[in-house]
C-alpha positions as CSV (number, residue, x, y, z in Angstrom):
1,X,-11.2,34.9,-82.2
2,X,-12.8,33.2,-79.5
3,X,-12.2,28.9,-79.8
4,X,-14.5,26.4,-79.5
5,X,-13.7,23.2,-77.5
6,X,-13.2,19.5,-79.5
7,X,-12.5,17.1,-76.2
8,X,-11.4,19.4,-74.8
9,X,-8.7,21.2,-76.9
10,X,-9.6,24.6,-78.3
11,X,-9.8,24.4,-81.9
12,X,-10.3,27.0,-84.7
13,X,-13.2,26.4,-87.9
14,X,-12.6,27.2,-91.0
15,X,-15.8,29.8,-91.1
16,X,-15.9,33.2,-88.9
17,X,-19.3,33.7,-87.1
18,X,-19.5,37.4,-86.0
19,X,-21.6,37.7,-82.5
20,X,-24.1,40.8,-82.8
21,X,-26.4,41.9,-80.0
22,X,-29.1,42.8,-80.7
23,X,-29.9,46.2,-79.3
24,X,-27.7,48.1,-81.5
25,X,-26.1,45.4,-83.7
26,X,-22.9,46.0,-81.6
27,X,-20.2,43.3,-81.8
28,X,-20.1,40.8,-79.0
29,X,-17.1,38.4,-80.5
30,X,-16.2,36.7,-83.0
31,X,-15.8,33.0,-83.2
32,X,-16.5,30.4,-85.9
33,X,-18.5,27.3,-87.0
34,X,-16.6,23.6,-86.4
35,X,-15.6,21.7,-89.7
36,X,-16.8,18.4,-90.5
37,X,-14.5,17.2,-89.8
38,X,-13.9,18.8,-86.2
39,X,-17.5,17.3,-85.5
40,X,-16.4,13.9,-86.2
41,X,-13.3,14.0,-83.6
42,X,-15.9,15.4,-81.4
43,X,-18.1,12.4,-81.5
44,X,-15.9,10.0,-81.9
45,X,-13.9,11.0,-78.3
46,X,-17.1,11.2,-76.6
47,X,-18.0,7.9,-78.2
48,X,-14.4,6.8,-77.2
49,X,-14.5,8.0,-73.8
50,X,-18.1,6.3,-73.1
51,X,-16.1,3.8,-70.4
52,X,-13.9,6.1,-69.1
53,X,-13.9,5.3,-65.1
54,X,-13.3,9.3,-64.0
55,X,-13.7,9.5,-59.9
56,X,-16.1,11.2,-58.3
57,X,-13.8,13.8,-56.8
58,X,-12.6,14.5,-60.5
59,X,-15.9,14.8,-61.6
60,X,-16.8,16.8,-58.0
61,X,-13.6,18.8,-58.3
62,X,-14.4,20.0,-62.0
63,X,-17.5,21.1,-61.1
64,X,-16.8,22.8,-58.1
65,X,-14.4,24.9,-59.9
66,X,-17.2,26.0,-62.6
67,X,-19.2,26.9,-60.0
68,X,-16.2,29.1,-57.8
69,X,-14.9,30.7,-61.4
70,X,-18.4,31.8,-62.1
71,X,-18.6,33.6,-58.8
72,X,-15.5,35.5,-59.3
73,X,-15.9,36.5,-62.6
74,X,-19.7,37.1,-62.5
75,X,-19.8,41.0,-64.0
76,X,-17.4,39.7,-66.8
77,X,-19.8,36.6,-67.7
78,X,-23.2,38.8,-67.5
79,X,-21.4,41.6,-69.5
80,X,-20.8,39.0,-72.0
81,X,-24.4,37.5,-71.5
82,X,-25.7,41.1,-72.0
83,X,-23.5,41.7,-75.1
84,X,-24.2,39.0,-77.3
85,X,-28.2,38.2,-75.7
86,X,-29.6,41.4,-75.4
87,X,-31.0,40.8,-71.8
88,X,-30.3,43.4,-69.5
89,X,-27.3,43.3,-67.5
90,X,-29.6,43.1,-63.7
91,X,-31.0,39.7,-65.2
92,X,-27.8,38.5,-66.6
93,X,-26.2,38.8,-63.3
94,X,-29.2,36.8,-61.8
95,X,-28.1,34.3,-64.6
96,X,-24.5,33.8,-63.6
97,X,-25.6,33.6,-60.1
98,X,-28.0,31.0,-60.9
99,X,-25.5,29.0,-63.2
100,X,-22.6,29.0,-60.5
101,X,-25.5,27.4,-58.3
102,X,-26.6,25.0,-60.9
103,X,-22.9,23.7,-61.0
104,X,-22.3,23.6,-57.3
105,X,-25.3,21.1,-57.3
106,X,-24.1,19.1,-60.1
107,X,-20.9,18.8,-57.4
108,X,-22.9,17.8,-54.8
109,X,-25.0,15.3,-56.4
110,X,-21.6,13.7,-58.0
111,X,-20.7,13.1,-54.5
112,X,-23.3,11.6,-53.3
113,X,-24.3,9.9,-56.7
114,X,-24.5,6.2,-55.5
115,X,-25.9,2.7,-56.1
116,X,-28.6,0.9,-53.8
117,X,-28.5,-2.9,-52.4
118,X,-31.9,-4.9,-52.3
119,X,-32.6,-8.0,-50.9
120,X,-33.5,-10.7,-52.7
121,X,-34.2,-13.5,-50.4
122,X,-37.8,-12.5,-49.6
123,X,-38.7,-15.5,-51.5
124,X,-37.2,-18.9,-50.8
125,X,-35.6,-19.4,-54.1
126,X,-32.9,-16.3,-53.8
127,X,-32.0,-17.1,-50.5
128,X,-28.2,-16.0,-50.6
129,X,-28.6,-13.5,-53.2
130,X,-28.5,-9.7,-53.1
131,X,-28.7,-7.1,-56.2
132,X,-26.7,-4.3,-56.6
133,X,-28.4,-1.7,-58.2
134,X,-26.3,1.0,-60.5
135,X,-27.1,4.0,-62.3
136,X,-24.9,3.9,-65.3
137,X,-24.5,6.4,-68.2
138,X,-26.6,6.2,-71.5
139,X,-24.0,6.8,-73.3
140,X,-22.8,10.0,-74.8
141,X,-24.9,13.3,-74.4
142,X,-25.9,15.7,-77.1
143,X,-27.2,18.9,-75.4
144,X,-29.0,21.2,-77.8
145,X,-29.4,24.6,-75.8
146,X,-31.3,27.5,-76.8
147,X,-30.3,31.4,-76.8
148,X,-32.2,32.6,-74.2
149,X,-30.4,31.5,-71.1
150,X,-27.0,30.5,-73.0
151,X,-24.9,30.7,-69.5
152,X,-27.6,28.4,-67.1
153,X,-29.5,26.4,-69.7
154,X,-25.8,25.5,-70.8
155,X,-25.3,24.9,-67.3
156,X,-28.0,22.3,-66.9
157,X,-26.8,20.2,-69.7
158,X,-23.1,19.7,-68.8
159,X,-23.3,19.7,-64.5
160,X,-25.9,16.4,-64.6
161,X,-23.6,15.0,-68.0
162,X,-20.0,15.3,-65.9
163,X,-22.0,14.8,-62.9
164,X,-22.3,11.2,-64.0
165,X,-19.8,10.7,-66.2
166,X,-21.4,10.8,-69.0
167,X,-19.3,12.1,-72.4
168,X,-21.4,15.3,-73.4
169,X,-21.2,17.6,-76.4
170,X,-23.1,21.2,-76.4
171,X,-24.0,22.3,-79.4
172,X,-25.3,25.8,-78.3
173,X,-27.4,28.6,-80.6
174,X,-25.5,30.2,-83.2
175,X,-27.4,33.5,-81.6
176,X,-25.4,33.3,-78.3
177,X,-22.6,31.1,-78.7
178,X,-20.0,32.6,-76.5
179,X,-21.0,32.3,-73.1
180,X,-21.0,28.6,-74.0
181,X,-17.4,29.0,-74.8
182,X,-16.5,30.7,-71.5
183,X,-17.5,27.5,-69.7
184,X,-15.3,25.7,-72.1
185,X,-12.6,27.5,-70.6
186,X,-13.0,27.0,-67.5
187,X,-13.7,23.3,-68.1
188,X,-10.4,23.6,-69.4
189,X,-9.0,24.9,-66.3
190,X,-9.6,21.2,-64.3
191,X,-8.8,18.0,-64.5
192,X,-11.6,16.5,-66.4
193,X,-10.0,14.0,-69.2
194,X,-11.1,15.7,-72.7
195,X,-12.7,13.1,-74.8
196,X,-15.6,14.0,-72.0
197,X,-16.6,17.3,-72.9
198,X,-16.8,19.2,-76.4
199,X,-18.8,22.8,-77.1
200,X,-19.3,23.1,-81.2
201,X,-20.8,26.0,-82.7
202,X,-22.4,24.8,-85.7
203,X,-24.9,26.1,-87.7
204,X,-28.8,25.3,-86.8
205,X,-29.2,23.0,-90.4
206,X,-26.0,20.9,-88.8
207,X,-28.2,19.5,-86.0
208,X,-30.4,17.0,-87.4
209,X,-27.4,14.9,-88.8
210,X,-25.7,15.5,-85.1
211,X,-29.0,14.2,-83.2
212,X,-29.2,11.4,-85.7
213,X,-25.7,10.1,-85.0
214,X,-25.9,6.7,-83.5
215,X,-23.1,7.0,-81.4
216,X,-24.6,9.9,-79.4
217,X,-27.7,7.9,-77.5
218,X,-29.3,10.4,-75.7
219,X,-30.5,13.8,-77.0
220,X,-31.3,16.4,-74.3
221,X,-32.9,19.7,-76.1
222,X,-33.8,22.8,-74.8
223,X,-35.8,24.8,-77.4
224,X,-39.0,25.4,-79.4
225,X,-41.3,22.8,-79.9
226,X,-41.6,22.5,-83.7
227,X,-37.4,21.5,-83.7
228,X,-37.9,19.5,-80.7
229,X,-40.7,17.4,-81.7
230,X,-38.5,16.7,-85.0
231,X,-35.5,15.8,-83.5
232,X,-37.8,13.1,-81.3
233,X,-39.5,12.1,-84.7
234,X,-36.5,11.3,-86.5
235,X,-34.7,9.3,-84.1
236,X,-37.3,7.1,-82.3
237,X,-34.7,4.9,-81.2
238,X,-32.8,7.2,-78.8
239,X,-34.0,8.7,-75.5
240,X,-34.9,12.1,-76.6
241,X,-35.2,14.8,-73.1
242,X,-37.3,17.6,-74.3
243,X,-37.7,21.3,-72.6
244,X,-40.0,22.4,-75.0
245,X,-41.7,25.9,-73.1
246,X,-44.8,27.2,-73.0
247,X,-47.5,29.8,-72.6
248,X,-47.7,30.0,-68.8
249,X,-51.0,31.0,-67.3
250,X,-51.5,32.4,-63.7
251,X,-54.6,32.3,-61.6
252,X,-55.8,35.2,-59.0
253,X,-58.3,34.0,-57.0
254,X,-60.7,36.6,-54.9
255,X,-59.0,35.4,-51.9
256,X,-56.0,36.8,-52.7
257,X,-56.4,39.9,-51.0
258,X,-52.9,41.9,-51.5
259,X,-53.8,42.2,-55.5
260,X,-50.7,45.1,-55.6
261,X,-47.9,42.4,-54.9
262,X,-49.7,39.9,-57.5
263,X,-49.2,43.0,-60.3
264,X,-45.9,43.7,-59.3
265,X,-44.8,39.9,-59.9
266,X,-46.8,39.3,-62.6
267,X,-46.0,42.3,-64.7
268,X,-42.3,41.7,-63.4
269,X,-42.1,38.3,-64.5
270,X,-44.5,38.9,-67.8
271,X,-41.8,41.4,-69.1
272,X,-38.6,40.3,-67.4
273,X,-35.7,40.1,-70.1
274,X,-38.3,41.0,-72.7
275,X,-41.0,37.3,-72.4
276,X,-37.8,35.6,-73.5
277,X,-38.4,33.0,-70.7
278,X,-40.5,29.5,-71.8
279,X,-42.1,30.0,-68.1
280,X,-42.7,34.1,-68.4
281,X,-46.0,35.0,-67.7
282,X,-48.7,35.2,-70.5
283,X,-52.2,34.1,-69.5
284,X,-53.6,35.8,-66.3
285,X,-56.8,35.0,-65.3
286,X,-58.2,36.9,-62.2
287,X,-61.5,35.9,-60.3
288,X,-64.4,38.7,-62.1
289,X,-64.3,40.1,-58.5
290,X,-60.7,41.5,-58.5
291,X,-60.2,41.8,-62.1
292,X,-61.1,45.5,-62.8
293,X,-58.9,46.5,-60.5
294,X,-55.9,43.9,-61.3
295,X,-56.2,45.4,-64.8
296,X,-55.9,49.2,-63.4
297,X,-52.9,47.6,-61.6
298,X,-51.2,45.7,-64.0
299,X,-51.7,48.8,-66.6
300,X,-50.1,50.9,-64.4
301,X,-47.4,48.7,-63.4
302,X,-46.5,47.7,-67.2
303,X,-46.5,51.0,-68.6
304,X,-44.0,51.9,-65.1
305,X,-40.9,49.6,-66.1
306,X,-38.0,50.5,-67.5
307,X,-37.2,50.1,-71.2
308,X,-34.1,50.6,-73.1
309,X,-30.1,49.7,-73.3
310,X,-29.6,45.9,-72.0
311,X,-26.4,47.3,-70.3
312,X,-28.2,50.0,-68.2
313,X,-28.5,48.5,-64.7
314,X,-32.1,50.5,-64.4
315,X,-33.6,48.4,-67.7
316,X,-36.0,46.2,-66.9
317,X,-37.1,45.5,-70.6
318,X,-34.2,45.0,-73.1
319,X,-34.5,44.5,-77.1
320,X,-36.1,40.5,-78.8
321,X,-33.3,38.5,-79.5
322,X,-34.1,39.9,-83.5
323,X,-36.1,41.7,-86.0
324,X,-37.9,38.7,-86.5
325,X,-38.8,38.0,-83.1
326,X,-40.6,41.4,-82.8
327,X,-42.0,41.4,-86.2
328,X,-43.7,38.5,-85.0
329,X,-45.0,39.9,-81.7
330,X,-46.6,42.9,-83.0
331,X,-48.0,40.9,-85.6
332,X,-49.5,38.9,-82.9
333,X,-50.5,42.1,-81.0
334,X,-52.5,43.6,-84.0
335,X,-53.9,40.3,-85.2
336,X,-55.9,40.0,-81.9
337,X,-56.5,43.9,-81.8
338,X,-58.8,42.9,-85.2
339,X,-60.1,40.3,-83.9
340,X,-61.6,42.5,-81.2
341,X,-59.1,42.4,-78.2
342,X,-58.5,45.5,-76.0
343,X,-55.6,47.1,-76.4
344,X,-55.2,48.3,-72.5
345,X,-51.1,49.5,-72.3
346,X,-47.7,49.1,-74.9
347,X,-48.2,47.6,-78.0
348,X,-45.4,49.8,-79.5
349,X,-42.0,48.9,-81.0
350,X,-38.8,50.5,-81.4
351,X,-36.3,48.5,-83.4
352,X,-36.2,44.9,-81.7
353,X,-37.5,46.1,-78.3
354,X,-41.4,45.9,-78.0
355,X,-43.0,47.6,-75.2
356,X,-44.6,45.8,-72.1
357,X,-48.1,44.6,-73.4
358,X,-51.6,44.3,-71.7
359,X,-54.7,43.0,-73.6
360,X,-58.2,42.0,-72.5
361,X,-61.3,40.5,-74.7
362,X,-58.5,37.9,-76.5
363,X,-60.4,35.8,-78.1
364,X,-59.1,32.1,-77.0
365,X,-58.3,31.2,-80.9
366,X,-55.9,34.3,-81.4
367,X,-52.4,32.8,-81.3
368,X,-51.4,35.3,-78.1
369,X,-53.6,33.0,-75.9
370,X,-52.5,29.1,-77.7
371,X,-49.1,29.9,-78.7
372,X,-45.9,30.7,-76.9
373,X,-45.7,34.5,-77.1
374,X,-41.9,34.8,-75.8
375,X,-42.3,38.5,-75.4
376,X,-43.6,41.4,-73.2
377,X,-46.9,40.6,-73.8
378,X,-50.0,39.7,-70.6
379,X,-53.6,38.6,-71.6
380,X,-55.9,39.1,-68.9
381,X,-59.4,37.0,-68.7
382,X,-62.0,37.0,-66.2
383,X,-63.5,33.7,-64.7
384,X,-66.2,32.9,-62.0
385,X,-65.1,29.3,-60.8
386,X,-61.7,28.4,-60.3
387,X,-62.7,24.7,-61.9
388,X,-63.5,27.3,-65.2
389,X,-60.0,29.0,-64.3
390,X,-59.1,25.3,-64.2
391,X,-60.5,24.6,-67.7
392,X,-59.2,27.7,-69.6
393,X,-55.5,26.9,-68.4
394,X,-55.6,23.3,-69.2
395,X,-57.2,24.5,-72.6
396,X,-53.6,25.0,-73.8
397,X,-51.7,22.3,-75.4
398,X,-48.5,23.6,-73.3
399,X,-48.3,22.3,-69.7
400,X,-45.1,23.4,-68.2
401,X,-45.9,25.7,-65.0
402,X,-49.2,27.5,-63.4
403,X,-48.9,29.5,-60.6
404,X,-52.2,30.1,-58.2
405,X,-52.5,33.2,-56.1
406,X,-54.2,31.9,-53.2
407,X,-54.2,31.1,-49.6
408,X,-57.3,28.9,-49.6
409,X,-56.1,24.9,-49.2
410,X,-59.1,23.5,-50.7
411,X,-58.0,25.5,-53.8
412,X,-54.1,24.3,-53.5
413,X,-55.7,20.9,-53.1
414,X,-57.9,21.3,-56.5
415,X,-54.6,22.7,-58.3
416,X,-53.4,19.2,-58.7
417,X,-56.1,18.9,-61.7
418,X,-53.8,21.5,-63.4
419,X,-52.2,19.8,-66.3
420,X,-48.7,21.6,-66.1
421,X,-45.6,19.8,-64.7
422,X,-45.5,22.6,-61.7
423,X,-47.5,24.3,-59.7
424,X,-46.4,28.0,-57.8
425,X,-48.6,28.9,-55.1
426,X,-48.7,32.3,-53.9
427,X,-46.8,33.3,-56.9
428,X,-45.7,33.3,-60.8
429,X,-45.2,30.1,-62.7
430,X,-41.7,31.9,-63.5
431,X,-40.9,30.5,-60.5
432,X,-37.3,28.2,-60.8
433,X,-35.2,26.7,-58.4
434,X,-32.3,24.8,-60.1
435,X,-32.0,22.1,-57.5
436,X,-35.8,21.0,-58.0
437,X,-37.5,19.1,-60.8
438,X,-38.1,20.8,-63.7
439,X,-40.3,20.2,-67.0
440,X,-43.7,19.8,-68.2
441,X,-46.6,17.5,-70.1
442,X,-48.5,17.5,-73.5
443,X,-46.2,19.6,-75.8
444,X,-44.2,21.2,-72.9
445,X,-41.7,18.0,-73.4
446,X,-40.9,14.7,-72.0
447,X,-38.3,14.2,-68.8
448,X,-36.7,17.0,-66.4
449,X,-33.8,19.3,-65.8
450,X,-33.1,20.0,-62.2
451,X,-29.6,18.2,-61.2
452,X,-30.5,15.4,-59.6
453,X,-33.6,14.9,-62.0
454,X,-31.9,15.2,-65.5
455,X,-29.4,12.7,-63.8
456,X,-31.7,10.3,-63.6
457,X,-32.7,10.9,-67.3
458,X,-29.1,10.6,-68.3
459,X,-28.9,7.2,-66.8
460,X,-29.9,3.9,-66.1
461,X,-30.1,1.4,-63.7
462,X,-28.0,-1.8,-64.1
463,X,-28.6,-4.9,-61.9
464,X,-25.6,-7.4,-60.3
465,X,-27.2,-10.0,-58.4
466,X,-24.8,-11.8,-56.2
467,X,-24.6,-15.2,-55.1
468,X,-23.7,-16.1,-52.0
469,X,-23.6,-13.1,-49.9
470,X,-26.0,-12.5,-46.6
471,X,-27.2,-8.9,-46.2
C-alpha cells in the first residue's frame, strides 16, 4: 500500500482506496483515505510550523532535489501518470518533464526571493527613515489539485508554498492520487522540517470542512468552477486562488497563410490527452475566407490521430478520465447534432475513450460552445471581422487563454480587447510555459500559477520603517 504523508511522516488510513485507470479498469495502486484524526495532525503542524525560519538553501536544496529525482526517474513517474490517469504515456512524459521544470523554478526563485528598501525621506517629515519591504507567508497553504495533471498541477502548488516557506498541505483527487504521493517521497528524501508539507488523500465531501479550517488562510484550487466558486463562497474571509478552466477559443485570421500547420496544432492540442486540458482547444473560429478549407483540414487531421491504449507510445487520444465523463460528452455531441449542428468527423465512443470531434453550424446556446467541453471535441465558426471574431470569443463567460493565428500587428494590437488572461499569437491557447503567469478573468478564476506569480499570491508584503538610518 502506497502511504500518504502527515508532516512529513508516511502514515497509513484506516480505509483502502484502490487506484483504477481508466482504460481498462486495470489496477494502478492502492493506497487509502487519512482519518480524522490524521487530518487534524496535519493541520495543526502546518499551523504549528507557520514561523518556522527554514533557509533559503533548505528550501532551494529541497527543491532542487524534486526537480533532479524527477529527471532520473521520469519513465517510472509517467508510467504511473499513465496508469492511474489514463493519458497516454508520450504526454505523461511531457508532464514529468514539465514538473521537474516547474520545481527547478520554484529553486530558483527561493534563491532569489528577496525584500526591497524604499526611501522615505522624499518628504521632509521622514527624513532619516527607510522601509524595509518583506514578502511574508499567508500563512498555511491548502492546495486542492485536480486529476488531470496530478504530477505538474501538484507541482505548482508545493514549489511556490516551500518556495516561500509557507506550510502547505495537498489534498489531491481521489481519481489520481498517487503521483501526488511520489512527490511525497521524494520530499521525504531532503531536508525540509516536516510540519511543512503534508499530501492527504481524502475523499471529495472532506474538502469543504478542510477549506473552511481557519488555521489554513489561503486556499489555492485547481479545478472545475462550480466547486471552486463554493469553496470561495463559503469562506469569504480567506484569500481564495482559483484556476478555474475554460472553453478556449482560437482565431485564424485570412492572413495566416500556412493554414496546414494551424490544423495540425489545433487538432493536436484540441485532442491531446483526450480535451482533458482547461486550455485544450474548443472554439475555432476561422476568417469565411480560409474556413472551407481549414474544415477539409482539420477533418482530415482529426480523423488521422491515433486512438487507443494510454501506454502505447503511438496514442495520441487515450480514454475520459470515466464513464461519466464520456457519457457526458456524447451527450453533448448529440444534443447539438439536434439542434442542427454538423456532424463533420468522430462523434463515436468506445468505452471511456470518445473519438476526436469536429462540428460546424453549433448553435452559440448549445453547451459545446458555453461550457467547458474537456474532451476531443472542436467547433468551428466562420466570421467576417476579427472585432466579430473578437465578440464571439469574449461571448463566453470563461476567459483563460485565446490564441490568434496571425502575423498582422494591427491585429496583435487589437487582441488586447480579448477578455482572457493570455494571449498566444501564432499559435493555440494550449500554450504553457511554467515560469510565466498563468490564469484567467470572469469565471476562469482569480490570481496566477506560474512560480514567481503564485508566490506573490502566497504572500504579503510587510513594512519595517527604520529610524535613523541614511540610504
Amino acid at each position: 500500500m502506497t502511504p500518504f504523508w502527515v508532516a512529513g511522516r508516511p502514515c497509513d488510513g484506516p480505509t483502502a482506496v484502490e487506484v483504477r485507470g481508466p482504460w481498462d479498469g486495470g489496477l494502478a495502486g492502492v493506497t487509502s483515505y487519512a482519518s480524522a484524526a490524521q487530518v487534524e495532525g496535519a493541520v495543526a503542524a502546518a499551523w504549528e510550523s507557520r514561523h518556522l525560519d527554514v533557509p533559503a538553501h533548505v528550501r532551494a536544496d529541497a527543491l532542487d532535489h524534486v526537480s533532479r529525482s524527477l529527471t532520473t526517474r521520469a519513465e517510472e513517474v509517467a508510467a504511473l501518470v499513465t496508469a492511474e490517469s489514463g493519458k497516454p504515456i508520450t504526454w505523461a512524459m511531457a508532464e514529468v518533464a514539465r514538473a521537474a521544470a516547474t520545481f527547478r523554478w520554484g529553486a530558483e526563485e527561493a534563491r532569489r526571493f528577496s525584500g526591497s528598501m524604499q526611501r522615505l525621506d522624499t518628504d521632509a517629515a521622514s527624513t532619516g527613515r527607510v522601509a524595509l519591504i518583506r514578502r511574508v507567508p499567508r500563512g498555511p497553504v491548502l492546495g486542492i489539485t485536480p486529476f488531470n495533471f496530478p504530477v505538474n498541477l501538484v507541482a505548482h502548488k508545493l514549489a511556490p508554498a516551500i518556495a516561500v516557506g509557507a506550510p502547505v498541505i495537498i489534498k489531491p483527487a481521489p481519481a489520481t492520487p498517487l503521483s501526488a504521493l511520489l512527490l511525497g517521497s521524494l520530499l521525504a528524501e531532503t531536508d525540509l522540517p516536516g510540519g511543512l508539507w503534508s499530501i492527504l488523500p481524502v475523499p471529495n465531501e472532506s474538502a469543504p470542512a478542510l477549506a473552511a479550517d481557519v488555521r489554513l488562510p489561503l486556499v489555492s484550487f485547481t479545478g472545475s468552477d462550480s466547486v471552486g466558486h463554493a469553496i470561495r463562497d463559503a469562506n469569504p474571509a480567506k484569500h481564495i486562488v482559483l484556476e478555474l478552466g475554460g472553453n478556449a477559443a482560437v482565431i485564424v485570421c485570412p492572413d495566416w497563410t500556412d493554414l496546414d500547420h494551424a490544423a495540425d496544432r489545433i487538432a493536436r492540442f484540441g485532442t491531446y490527452q483526450a480535451g482533458q486540458s482547461c486550455v485544450s482547444v474548443q472554439r475555432v473560429y476561422a476568417h469565411r475566407s480560409v474556413y472551407a478549407l481549414l474544415r477539409s483540414l482539420l477533418a482530415d487531421r482529426l480523423a488521422a490521430l491515433p486512438v487507443g491504449d494510454p501506454r502505447s507510445a503511438a496514442t495520441h487520444v487515450g480514454p475520459l478520465i470515466d464513464t461519466a465523463a464520456a457519457d457526458r460528452i456524447t451527450g453533448w455531441i448529440d444534443a447539438a447534432v439536434a439542434a442542427g449542428a454538423t456532424l463533420v468527423t468522430g462523434g463515436g465512443r468506445d468505452g471511456t475513450t470518445v473519438a476526436p470531434t469536429l462540428l460546424t453550424d453549433v448553435p452559440p446556446t448549445c453547451a459545446l460552445v458555453t461550457e467547458e467541453a474537456f474532451g476531443p471535441v472542436l467547433v468551428l465558426t466562420p466570421y467576417d471581422t476579427f472585432d466579430e471574431a473578437v465578440t464571439l470569443v469574449n461571448a463566453s463567460r470563461y476567459g483563460l487563454q485565446a490564441g490568434v493565428f496571425t502575423h498582422d500587428m494591427r491585429v496583435v494590437a487589437a487582441s488586447a480587447d480579448l477578455e482572457v488572461g493570455g494571449v498566444v499569437i501564432g499559435d493555440v491557447p494550449t500554450y504553457r510555459a511554467d515560469q510565466m503567469p498563468y490564469g484567467g478573468v470572469k469565471d476562469s478564476g482569480t490570481g496566477r500559477e506560474g512560480v514567481a506569480a503564485a508566490m506573490d499570491d502566497l504572500t504579503e508584503p510587510r513594512v519595517t520603517v527604520l529610524t535613523g538610518w541614511r540610504l
